[in-house]
N, C-alpha and C positions, 0 to 999 in steps of 0.2 A: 364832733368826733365820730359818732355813732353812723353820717351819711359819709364820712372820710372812708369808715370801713367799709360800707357798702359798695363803694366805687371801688376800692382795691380789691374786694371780694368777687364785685362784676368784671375787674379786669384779668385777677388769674382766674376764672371760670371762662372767660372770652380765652384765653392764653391754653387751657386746657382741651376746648370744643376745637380749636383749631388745627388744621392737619398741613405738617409738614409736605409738599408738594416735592417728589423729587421727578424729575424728566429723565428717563430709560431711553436710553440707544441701544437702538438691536442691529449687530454686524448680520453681516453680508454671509449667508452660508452657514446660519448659526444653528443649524436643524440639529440634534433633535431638541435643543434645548430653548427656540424658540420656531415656531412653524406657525406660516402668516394663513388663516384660514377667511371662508367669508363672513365669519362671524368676528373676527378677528385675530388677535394674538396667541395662538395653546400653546402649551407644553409646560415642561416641569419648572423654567423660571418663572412664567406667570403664576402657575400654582403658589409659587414660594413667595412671590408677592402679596398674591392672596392672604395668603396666611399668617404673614407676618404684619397686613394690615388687620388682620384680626385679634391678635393677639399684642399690638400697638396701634390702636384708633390715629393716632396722633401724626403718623408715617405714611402717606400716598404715593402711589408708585403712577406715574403717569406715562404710556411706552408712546412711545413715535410710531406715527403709522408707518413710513417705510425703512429698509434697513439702510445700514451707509458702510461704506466700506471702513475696516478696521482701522486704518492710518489715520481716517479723519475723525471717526469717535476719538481715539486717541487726542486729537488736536482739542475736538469738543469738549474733552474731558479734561485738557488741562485751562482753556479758554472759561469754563463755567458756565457755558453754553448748554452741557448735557450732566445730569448728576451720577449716573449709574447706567451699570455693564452685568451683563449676567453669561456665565461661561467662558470668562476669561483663565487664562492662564495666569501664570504669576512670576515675573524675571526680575531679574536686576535693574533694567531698563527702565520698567513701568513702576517700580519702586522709587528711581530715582526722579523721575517727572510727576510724583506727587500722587497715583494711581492708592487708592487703599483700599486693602483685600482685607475680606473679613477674617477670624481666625482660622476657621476651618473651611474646606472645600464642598461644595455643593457634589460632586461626583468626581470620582477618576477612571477615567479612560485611558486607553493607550493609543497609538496612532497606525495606522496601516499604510503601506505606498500601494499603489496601482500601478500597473504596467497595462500594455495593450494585450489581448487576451495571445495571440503566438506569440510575445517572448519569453524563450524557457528561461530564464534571466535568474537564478537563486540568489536571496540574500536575506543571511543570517541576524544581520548586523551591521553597523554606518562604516565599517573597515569594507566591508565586500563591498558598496556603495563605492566608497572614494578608490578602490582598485580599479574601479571600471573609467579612470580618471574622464575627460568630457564626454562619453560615451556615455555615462552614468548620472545625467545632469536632470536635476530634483525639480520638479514646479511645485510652487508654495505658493500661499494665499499672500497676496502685499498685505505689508505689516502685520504677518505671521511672529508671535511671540518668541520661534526658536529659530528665523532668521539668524542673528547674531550667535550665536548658540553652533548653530553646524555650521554656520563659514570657518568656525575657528576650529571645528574640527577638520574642515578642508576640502567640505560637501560643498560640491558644484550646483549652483542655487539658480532659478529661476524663479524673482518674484513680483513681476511686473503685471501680475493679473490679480484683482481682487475677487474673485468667485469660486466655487467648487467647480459650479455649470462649466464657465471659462475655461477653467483648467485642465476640464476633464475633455472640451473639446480638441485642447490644447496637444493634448496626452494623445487622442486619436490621430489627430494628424500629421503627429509623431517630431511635435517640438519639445519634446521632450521624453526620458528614458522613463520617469516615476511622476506618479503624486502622490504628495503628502498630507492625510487629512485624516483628523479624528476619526477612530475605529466608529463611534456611538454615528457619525453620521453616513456612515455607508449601512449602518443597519438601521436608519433609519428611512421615514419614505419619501423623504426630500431625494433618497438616491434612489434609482429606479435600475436593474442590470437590463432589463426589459429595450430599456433608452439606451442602453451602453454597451449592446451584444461583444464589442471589441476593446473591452476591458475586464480583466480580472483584477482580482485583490492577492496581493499575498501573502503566504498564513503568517507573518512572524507578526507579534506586536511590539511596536519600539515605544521608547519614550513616554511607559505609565505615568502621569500627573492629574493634579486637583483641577475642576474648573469652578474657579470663584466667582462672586461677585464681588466687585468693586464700584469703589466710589471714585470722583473725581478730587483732585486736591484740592477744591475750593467746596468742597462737603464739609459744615462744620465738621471735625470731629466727634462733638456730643451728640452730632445726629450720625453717624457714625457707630457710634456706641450703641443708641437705640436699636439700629438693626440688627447689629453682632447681638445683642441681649435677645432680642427677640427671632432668631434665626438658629439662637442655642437653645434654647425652649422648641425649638421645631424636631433638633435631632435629640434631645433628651425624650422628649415624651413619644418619639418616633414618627410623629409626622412627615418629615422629610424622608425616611425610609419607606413611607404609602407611599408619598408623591413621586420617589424613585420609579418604583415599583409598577408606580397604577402607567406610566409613561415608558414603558416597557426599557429602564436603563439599568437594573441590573443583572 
């Protein structure tokens, strides 16, 4: 009996040293909240990785050295291929293909569109937008989360380029009227105006929301859980408000 317990005792001790492996996909354009350096991956999702593997030994975050475009993490994510996303958004969509977002949101930002720096173009709001009927036509990241979202409001969409870069060249050479992309990464230094003398931003912010992280739906849920526990221990004790913070996002 005595060498019975020993081996169940060595086996949840082996069960406890051990670390959950998850594999990180980093989209395409995901600055500020992941920026590829020579030392490797910064920014405030990696911190929050960090952190959360300190405060759960048991949880490894393992990120992909390159990024991939959103449609196909999506695909990785629901294949099992890839376990985790950091600054995603959160739809209907990605709820119903098995996508689970933790409870609370990592940061909310709002979005800005771009024009070319001459058009005096005003808008308020996605009405002033769709007045401008194909004149007024949006570039978006492929497999942009609010694709579905403004078609149905009856915004003229361009979304067959996966990049900011892309798009924003896209935008110069006047294939288009806007772009649409997170406010947090036009101030970040993934965006450079230096590079883009023939685009401005302009001032209105649309479409405030959360960016999550999420799992993929083949993440058990009890590892799941682990992270949500330990990523509320981040904003409780304020950690995730440094790491906001030290990552210049709010």
């Amino acid at each position: 009996m005595k060498k019975q317990g020993f081996c169940l005792l060595g086996l949840f001790c082996a069960w406890q040293a051990s670390a959950t492996d998850l594999r990180v996909a980093i989209w395409e354009s995901a600055a500020p909240y992941n920026v590829k350096t020579e030392g490797g991956w910064k920014g405030p999702c990696v911190d929050v990785y960090r952190a959360i593997e300190a405060i759960d030994p048991q949880l490894h975050f393992v990120l992909d050295d390159d990024p991939m475009p959103i449609r196909r993490i999506e695909y990785e994510l629901s294949a099992g291929r890839r376990d985790i996303i950091c600054g995603a958004r959160k739809n209907a969509s990605r709820e119903a293909a098995g996508m689970q977002f933790l409870k609370q949101g990592l940061h909310t930002t709002g979005y800005r569109l771009a024009v070319r720096a001459g058009d005096v173009v005003v808008v308020n709001n996605w009405d002033d937008v769709k007045k401008l009927g194909k004149a007024g036509k949006v570039l978006i990241m492929q497999g942009h989360a609010e694709i579905e979202r403004l078609q149905q409001l009856g915004v003229i969409l361009d979304s067959g380029t996966p990049t900011a870069e892309q798009n924003l060249i896209k935008l110069e050479a006047g294939r288009g009227r806007f772009f649409y992309h997170r406010d947090s990464f036009f101030k970040s230094g993934a965006y450079s105006p230096k590079n883009h003398p023939n685009i401005r931003l302009l001032p209105v912010i649309l479409d405030p929301s959360p960016a999550y992280i999420a799992g993929g739906k083949m993440v058990p849920k009890e590892v799941m859980a682990q992270i949500d526990t330990a990523f509320s221990k981040l904003v409780r004790n304020g950690e995730l408000n440094r790491i906001i913070k030290a990552n210049a996002l709010d």
